[in-house]
PDB file as gemmi writes it, atoms N, CA and C in Angstrom:
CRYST1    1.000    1.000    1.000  90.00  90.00  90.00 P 1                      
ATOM      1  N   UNK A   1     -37.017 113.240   3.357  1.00  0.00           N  
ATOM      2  CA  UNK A   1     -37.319 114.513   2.707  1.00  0.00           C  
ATOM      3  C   UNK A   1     -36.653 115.680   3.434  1.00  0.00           C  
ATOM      4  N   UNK A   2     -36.256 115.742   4.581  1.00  0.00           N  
ATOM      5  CA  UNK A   2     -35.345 116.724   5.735  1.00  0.00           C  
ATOM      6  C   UNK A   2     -34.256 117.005   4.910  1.00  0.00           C  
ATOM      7  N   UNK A   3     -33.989 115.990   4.163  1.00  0.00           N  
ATOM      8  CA  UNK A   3     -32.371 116.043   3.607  1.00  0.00           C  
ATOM      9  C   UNK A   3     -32.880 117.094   2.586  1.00  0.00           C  
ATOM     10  N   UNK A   4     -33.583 116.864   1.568  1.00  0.00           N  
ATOM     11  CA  UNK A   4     -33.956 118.062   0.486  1.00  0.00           C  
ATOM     12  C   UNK A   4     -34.177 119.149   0.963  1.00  0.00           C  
ATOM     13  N   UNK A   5     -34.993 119.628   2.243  1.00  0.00           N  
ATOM     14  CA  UNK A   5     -34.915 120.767   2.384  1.00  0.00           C  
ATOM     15  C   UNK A   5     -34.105 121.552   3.253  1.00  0.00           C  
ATOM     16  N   UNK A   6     -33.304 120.868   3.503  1.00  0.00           N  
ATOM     17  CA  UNK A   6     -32.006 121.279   3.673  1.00  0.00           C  
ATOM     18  C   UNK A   6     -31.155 122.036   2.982  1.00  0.00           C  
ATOM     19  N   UNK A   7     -31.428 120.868   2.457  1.00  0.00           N  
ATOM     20  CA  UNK A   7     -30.126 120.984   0.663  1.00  0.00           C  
ATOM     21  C   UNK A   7     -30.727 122.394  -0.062  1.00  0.00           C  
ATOM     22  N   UNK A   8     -32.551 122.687  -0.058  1.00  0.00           N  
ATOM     23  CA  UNK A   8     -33.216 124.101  -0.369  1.00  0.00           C  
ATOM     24  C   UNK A   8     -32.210 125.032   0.369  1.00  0.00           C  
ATOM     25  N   UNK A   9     -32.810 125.103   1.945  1.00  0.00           N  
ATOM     26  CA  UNK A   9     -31.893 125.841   2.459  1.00  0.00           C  
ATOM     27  C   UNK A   9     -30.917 126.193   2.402  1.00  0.00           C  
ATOM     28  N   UNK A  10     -29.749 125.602   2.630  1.00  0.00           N  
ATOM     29  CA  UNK A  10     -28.356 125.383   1.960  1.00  0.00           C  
ATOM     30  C   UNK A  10     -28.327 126.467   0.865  1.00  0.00           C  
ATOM     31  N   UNK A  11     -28.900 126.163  -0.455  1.00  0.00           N  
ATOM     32  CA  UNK A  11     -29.091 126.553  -1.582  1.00  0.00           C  
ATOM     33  C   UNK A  11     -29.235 128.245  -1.732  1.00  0.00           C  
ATOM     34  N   UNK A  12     -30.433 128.263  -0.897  1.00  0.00           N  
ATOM     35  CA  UNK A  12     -31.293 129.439  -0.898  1.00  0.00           C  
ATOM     36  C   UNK A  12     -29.943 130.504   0.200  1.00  0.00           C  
ATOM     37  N   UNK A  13     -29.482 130.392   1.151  1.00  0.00           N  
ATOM     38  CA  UNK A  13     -28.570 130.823   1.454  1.00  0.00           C  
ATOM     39  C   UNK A  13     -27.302 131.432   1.051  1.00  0.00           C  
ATOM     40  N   UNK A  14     -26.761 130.204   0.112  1.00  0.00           N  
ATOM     41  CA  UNK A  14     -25.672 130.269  -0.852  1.00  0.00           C  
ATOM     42  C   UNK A  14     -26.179 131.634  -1.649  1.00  0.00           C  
ATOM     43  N   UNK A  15     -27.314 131.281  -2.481  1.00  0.00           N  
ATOM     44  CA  UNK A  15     -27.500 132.209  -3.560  1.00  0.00           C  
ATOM     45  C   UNK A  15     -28.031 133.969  -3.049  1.00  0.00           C  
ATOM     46  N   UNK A  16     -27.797 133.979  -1.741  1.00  0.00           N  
ATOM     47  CA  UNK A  16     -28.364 134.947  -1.209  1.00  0.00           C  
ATOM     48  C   UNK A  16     -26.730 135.885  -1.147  1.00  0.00           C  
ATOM     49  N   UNK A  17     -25.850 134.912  -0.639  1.00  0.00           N  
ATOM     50  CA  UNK A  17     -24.715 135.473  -0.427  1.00  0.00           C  
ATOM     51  C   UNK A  17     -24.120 135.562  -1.418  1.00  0.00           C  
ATOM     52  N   UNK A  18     -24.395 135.035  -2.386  1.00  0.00           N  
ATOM     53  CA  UNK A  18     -23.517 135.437  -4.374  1.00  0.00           C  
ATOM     54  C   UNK A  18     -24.420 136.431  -4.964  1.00  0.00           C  
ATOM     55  N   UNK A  19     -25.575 136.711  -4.589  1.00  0.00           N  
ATOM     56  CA  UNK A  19     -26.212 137.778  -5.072  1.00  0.00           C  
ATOM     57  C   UNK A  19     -26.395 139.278  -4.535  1.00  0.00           C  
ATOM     58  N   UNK A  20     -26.027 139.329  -2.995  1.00  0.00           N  
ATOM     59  CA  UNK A  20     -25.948 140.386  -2.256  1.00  0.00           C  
ATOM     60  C   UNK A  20     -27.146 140.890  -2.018  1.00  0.00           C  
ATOM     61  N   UNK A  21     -26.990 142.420  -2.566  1.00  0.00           N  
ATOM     62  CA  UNK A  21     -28.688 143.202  -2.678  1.00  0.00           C  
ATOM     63  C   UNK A  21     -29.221 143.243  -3.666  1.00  0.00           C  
ATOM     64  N   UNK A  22     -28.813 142.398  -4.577  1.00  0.00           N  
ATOM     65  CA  UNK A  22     -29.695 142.078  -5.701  1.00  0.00           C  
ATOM     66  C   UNK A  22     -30.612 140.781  -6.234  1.00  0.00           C  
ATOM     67  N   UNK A  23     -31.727 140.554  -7.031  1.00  0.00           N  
ATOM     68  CA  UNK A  23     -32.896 139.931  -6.495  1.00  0.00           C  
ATOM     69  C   UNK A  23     -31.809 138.514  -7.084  1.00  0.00           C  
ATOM     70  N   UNK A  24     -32.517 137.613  -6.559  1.00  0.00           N  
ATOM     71  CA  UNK A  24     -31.957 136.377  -7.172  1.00  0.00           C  
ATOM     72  C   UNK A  24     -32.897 135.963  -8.045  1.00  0.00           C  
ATOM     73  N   UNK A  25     -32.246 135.426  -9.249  1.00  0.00           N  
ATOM     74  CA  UNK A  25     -33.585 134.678 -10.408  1.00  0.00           C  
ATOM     75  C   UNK A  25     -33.757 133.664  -9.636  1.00  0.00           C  
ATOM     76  N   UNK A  26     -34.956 134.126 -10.463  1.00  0.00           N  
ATOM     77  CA  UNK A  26     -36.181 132.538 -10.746  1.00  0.00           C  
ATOM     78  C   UNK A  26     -35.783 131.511 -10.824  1.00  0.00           C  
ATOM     79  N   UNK A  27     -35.791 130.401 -10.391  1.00  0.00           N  
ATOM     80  CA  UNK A  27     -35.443 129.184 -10.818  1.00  0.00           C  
ATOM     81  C   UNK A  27     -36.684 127.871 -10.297  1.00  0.00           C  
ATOM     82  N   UNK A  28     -36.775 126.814 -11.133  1.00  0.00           N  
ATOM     83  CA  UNK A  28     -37.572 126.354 -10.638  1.00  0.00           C  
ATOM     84  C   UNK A  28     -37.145 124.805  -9.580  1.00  0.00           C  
ATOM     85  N   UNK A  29     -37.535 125.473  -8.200  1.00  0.00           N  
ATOM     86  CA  UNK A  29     -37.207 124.465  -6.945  1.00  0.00           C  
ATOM     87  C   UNK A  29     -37.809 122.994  -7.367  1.00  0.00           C  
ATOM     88  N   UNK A  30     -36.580 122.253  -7.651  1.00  0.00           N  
ATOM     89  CA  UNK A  30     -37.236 120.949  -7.834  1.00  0.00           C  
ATOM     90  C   UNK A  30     -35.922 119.735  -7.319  1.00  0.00           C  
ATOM     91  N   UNK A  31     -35.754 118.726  -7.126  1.00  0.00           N  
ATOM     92  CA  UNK A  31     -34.945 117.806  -6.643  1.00  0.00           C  
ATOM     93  C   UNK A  31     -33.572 117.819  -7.446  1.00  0.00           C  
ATOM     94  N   UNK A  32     -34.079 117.988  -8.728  1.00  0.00           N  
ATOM     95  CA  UNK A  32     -32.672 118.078 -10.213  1.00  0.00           C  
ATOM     96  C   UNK A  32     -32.058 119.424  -9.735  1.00  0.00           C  
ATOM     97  N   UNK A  33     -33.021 120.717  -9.723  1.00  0.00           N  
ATOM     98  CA  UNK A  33     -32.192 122.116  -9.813  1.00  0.00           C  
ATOM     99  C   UNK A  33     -31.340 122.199  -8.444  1.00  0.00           C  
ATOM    100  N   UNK A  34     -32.028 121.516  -7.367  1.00  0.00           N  
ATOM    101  CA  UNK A  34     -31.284 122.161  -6.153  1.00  0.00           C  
ATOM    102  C   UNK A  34     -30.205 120.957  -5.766  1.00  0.00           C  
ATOM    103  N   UNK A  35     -30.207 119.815  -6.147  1.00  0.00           N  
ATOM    104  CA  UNK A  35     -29.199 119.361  -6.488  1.00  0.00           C  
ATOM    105  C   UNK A  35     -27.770 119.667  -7.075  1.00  0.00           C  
ATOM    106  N   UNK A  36     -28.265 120.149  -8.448  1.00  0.00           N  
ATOM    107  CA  UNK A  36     -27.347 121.024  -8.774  1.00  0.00           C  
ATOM    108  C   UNK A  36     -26.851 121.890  -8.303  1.00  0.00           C  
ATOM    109  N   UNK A  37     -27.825 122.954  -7.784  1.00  0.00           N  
ATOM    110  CA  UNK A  37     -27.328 124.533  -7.476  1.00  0.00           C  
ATOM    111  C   UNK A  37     -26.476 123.880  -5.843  1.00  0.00           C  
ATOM    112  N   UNK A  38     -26.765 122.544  -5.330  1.00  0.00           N  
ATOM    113  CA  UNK A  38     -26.274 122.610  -4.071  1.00  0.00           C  
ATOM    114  C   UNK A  38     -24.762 122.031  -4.308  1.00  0.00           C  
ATOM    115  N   UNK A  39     -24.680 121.550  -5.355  1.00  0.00           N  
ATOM    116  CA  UNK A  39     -23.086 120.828  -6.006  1.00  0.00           C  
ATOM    117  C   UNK A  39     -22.453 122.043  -6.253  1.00  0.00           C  
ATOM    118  N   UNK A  40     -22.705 122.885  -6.999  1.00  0.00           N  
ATOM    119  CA  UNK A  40     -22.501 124.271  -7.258  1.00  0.00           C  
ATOM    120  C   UNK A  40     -22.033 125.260  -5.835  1.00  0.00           C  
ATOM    121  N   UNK A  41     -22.889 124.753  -4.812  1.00  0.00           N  
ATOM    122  CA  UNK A  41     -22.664 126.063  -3.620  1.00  0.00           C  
ATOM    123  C   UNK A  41     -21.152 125.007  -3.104  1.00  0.00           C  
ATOM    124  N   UNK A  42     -20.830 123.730  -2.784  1.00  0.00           N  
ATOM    125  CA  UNK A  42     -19.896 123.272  -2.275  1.00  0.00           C  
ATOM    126  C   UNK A  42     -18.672 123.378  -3.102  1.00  0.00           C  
ATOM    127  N   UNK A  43     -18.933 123.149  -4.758  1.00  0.00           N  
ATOM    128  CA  UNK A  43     -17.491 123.390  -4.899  1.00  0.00           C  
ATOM    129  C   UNK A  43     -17.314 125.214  -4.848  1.00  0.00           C  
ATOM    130  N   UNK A  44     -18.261 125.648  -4.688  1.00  0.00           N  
ATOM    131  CA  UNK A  44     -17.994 127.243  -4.870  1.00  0.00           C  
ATOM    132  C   UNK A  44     -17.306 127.504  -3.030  1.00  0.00           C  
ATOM    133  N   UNK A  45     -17.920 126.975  -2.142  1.00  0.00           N  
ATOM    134  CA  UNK A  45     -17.094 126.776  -0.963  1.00  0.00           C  
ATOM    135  C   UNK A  45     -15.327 126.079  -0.924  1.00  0.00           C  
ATOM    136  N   UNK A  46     -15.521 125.107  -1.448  1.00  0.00           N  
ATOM    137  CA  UNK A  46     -14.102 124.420  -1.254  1.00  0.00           C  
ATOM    138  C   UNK A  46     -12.946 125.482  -2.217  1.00  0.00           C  
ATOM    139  N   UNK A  47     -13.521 126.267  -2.737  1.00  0.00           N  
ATOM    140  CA  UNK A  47     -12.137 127.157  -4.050  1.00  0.00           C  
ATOM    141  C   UNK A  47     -12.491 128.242  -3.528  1.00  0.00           C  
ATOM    142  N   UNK A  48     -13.529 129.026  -2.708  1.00  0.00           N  
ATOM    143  CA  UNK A  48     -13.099 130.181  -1.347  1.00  0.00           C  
ATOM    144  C   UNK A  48     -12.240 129.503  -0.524  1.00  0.00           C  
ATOM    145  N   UNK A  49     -12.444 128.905   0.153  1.00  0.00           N  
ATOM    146  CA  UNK A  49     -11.109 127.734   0.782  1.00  0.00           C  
ATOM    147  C   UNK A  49      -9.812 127.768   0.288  1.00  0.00           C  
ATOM    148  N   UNK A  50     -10.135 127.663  -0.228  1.00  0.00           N  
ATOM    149  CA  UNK A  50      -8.530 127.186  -1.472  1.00  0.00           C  
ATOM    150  C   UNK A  50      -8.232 129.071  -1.625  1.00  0.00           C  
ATOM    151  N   UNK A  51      -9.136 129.190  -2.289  1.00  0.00           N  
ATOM    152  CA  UNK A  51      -8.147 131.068  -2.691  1.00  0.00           C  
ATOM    153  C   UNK A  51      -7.655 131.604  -1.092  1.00  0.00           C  
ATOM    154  N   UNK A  52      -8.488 131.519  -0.212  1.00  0.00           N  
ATOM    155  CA  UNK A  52      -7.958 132.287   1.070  1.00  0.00           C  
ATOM    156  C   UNK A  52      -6.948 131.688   1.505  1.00  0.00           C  
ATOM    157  N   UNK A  53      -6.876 130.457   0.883  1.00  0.00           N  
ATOM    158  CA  UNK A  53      -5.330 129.341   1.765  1.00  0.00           C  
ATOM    159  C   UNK A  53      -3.808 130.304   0.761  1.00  0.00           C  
ATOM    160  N   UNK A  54      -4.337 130.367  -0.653  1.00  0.00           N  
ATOM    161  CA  UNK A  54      -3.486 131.089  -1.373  1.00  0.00           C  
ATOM    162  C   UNK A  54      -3.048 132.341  -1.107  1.00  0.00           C  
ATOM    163  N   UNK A  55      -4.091 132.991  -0.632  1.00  0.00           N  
ATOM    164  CA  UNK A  55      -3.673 134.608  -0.362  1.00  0.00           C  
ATOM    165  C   UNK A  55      -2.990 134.714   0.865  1.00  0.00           C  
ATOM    166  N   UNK A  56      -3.353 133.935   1.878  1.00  0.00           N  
ATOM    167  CA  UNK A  56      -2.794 133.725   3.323  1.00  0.00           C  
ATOM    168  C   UNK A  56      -1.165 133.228   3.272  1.00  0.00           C  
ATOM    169  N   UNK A  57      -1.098 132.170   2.100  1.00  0.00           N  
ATOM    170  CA  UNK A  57       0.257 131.862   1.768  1.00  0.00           C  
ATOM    171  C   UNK A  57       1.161 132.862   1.152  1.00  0.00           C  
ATOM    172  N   UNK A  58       0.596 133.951   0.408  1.00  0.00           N  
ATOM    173  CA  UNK A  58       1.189 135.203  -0.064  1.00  0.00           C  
ATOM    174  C   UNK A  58       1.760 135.998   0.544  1.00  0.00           C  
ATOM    175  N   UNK A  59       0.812 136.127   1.477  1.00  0.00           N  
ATOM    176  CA  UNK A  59       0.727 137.123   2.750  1.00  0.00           C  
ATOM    177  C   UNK A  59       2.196 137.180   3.620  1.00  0.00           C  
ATOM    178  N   UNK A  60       2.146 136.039   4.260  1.00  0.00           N  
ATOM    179  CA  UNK A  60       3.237 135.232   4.740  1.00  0.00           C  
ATOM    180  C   UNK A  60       4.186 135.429   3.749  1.00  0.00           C  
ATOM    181  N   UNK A  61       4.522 135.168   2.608  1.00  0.00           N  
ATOM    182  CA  UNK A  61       5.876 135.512   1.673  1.00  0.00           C  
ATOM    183  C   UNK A  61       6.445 136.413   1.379  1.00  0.00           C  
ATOM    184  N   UNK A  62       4.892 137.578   1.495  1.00  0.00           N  
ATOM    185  CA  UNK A  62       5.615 138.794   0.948  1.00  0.00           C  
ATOM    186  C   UNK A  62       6.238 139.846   2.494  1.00  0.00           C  
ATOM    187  N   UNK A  63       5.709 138.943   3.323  1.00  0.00           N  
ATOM    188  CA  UNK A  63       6.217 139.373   4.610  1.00  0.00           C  
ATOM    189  C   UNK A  63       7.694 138.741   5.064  1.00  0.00           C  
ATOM    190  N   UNK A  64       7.774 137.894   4.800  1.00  0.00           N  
ATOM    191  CA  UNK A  64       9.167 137.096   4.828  1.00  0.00           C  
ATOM    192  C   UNK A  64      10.114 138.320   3.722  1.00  0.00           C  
ATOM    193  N   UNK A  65       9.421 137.978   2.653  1.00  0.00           N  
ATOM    194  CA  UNK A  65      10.310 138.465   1.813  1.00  0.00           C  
ATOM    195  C   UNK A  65      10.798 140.434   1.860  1.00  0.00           C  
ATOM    196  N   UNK A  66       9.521 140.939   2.771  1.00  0.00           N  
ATOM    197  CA  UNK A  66       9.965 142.116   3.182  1.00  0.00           C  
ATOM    198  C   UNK A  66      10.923 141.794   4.042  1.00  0.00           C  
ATOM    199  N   UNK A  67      10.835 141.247   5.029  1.00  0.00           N  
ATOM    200  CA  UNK A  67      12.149 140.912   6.058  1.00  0.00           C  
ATOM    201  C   UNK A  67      12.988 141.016   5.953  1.00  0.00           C  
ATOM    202  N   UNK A  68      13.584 140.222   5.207  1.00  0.00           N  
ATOM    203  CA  UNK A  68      14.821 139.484   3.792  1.00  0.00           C  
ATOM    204  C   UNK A  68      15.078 141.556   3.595  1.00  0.00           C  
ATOM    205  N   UNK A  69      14.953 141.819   2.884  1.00  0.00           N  
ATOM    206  CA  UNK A  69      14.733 143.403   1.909  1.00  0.00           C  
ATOM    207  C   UNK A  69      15.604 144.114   3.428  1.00  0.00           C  
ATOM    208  N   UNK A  70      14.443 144.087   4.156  1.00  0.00           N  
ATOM    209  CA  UNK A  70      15.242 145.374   5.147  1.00  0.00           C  
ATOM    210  C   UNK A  70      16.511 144.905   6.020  1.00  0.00           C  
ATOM    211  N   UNK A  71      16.701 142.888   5.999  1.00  0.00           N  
ATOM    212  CA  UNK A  71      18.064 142.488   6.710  1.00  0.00           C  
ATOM    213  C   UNK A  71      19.106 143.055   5.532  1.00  0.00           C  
ATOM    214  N   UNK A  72      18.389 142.955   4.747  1.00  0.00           N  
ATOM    215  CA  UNK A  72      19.465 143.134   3.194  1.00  0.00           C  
ATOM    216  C   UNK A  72      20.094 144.501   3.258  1.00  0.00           C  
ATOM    217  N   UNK A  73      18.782 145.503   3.532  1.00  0.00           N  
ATOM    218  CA  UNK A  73      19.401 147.067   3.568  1.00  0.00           C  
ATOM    219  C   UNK A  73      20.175 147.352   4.519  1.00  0.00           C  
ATOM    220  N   UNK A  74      20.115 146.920   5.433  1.00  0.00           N  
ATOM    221  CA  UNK A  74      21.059 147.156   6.631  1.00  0.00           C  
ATOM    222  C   UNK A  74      22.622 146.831   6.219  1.00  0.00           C  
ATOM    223  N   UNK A  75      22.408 145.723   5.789  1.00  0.00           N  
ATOM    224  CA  UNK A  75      23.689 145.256   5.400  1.00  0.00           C  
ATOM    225  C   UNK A  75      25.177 146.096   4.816  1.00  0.00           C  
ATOM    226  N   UNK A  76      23.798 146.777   3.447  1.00  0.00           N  
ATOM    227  CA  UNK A  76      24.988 147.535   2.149  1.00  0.00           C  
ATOM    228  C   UNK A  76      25.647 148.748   3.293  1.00  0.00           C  
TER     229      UNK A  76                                                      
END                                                                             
């Protein structure tokens, strides 16, 4: 049973940080919902993961690619 209320925790955390300062609904705590809502908080983790890997990869390009721009201006 440690594992379920965990998985509450977990849960109750998640939805604290997607809701901010605003109240979180009602839902009713049961083995099915927080199951769910806890499948829900991991893939909602793994695609923050994923977008920050994307933006970080941007980051890096558009910095390269400024580089590129000002070896370029020098050039003409």
């Amino acid at each position: 049973m440690e594992a379920q209320e965990e998985k509450e925790a977990q849960v109750a955390a998640w939805l604290k940080k997607i809701f901010g300062d605003h109240p979180i609904p009602q839902y009713e705590v049961n083995p099915r919902t927080t199951e769910i809502l806890h499948h829900l908080s991991e893939r909602n983790r793994v695609r923050d993961r994923d977008v920050c890997l994307v933006i970080e990869d941007l980051k890096q390009k558009a910095s390269e690619y400024e580089s590129e721009v000002t070896v370029s201006h020098w050039d003409i």
